[in-house]
N, C-alpha and C positions, 0 to 999 in steps of 0.2 A: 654633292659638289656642283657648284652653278659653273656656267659654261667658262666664266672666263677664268675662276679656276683651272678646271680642267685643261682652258690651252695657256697658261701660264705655266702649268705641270707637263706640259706634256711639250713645250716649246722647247725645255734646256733638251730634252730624250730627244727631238727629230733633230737638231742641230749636232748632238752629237752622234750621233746614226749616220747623218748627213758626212762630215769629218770622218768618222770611219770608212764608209762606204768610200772618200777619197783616197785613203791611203792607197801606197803599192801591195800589192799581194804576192806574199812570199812564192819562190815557183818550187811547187809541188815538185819533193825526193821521189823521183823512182826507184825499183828496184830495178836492179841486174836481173836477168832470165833465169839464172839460179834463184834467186831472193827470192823471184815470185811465184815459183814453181814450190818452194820448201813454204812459203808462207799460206798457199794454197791446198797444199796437201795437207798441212798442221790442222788448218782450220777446218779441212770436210771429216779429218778423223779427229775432232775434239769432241764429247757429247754434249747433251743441252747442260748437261751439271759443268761441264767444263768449259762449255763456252759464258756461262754465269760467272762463273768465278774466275773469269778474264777481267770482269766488270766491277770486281770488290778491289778495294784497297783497304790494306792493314797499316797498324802503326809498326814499326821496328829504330832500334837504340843502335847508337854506335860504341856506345861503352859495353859492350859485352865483354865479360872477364876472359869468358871460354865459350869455342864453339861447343864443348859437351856441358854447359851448365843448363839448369831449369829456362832460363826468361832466353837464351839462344833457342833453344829448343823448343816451345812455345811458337815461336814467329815460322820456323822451319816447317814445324806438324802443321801449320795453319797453310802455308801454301802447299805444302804438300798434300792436304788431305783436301782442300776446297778448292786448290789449282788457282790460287791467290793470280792475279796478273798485278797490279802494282802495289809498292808499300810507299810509306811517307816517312821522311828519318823524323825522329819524335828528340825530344831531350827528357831529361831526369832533372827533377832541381831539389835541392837541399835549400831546405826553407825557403826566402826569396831568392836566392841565386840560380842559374843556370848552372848545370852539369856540363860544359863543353870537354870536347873530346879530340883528340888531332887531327890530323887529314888525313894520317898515315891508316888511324884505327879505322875512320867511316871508310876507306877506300879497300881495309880490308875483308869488313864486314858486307858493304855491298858485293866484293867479288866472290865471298863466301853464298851469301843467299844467292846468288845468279849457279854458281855451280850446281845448290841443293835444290834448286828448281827445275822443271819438265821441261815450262817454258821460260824463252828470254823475258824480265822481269821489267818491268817501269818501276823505275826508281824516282821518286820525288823531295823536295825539300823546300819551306818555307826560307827563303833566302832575300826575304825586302831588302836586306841590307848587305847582301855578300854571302859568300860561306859563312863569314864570321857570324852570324845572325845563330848558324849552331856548332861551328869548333872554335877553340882557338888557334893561337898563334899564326896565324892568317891575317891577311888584311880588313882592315875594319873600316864603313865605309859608315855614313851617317844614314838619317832616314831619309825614307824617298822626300818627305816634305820640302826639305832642306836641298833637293836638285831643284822641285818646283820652284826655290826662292831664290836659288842662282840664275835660273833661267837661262841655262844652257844647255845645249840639245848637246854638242858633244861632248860635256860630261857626262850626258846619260848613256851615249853611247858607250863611250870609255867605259863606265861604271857595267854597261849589262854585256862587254863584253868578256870582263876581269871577271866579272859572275859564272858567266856562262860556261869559261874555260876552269875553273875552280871547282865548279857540277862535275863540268864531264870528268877531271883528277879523280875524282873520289865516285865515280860512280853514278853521278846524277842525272838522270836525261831531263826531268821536269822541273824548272823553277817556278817556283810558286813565289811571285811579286805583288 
């Protein structure tokens, strides 16, 4: 690659680096003295196999028929036995279609694996589009594209706040956009 290659490639990366670097930075959640007394003792008695398996994430479903069937069971032995720290909600699809599932069931099933676990669990979800990207009956929101070409910052706002609050219903701390 000849040089002005090189800074034609590398001119969009420092401009956007640049624009990031301008944003606000969120201010850093503290814990309470509690919080970080239980989150400090958690972590000096976890071992190195436990402190690894903070660091995996598994896939888990929200359509589980029952907590005592095979594929519940499965996702449970998995954090249970590696001391899983986050899962990602996944879907099931019959043929081309999506498997979605309600709010009521992912919000049961998350609070299910949170009980069945040692530790408190990070929960994730591919949500470009809303909840509804993996349940139904929920609001349904287009693709990101389609804000970029409204070109309005407070519909994205609106848009990642309706997300956000729809995660945490059911259980979700990470969106994944």
């Amino acid at each position: 690659m000849n040089r002005c290659s090189k800074a034609l490639f590398l001119l969009p990366c420092l401009w956007s680096a640049l624009a990031y670097a301008q944003q606000e930075i969120p201010r850093r959640i503290l814990l309470d003295k509690d919080g970080q007394e239980w989150a400090e003792t958690m972590l000096r008695n976890l071992s190195l196999e436990e402190k690894v398996g903070q660091m995996l994430q598994v896939r888990y479903y929200a359509d589980y028929s029952t907590f005592d069937g095979p594929e519940y069971k499965a996702v449970r032995d998995q954090v249970r036995k590696y001391g899983i720290g986050s899962l990602v909600l996944g879907m099931h699809f019959h043929g081309p279609d999506a498997v979605r599932t309600t709010a009521e069931d992912a919000a049961r099933v998350a609070n299910q694996l949170q009980t069945d676990s040692k530790l408190p669990l990070l929960l994730a979800a591919d949500l470009e589009r809303g909840v509804a990207t993996r349940l139904k009956n929920v609001p349904d929101f287009p693709w990101p594209m389609a804000f970029g070409a409204a070109d309005s910052e407070a519909d994205v706002q609106r848009f990642g706040a309706i997300t956000a609050r729809g995660a945490r219903a059911i259980g979700i701390q990470w969106a994944l956009v």
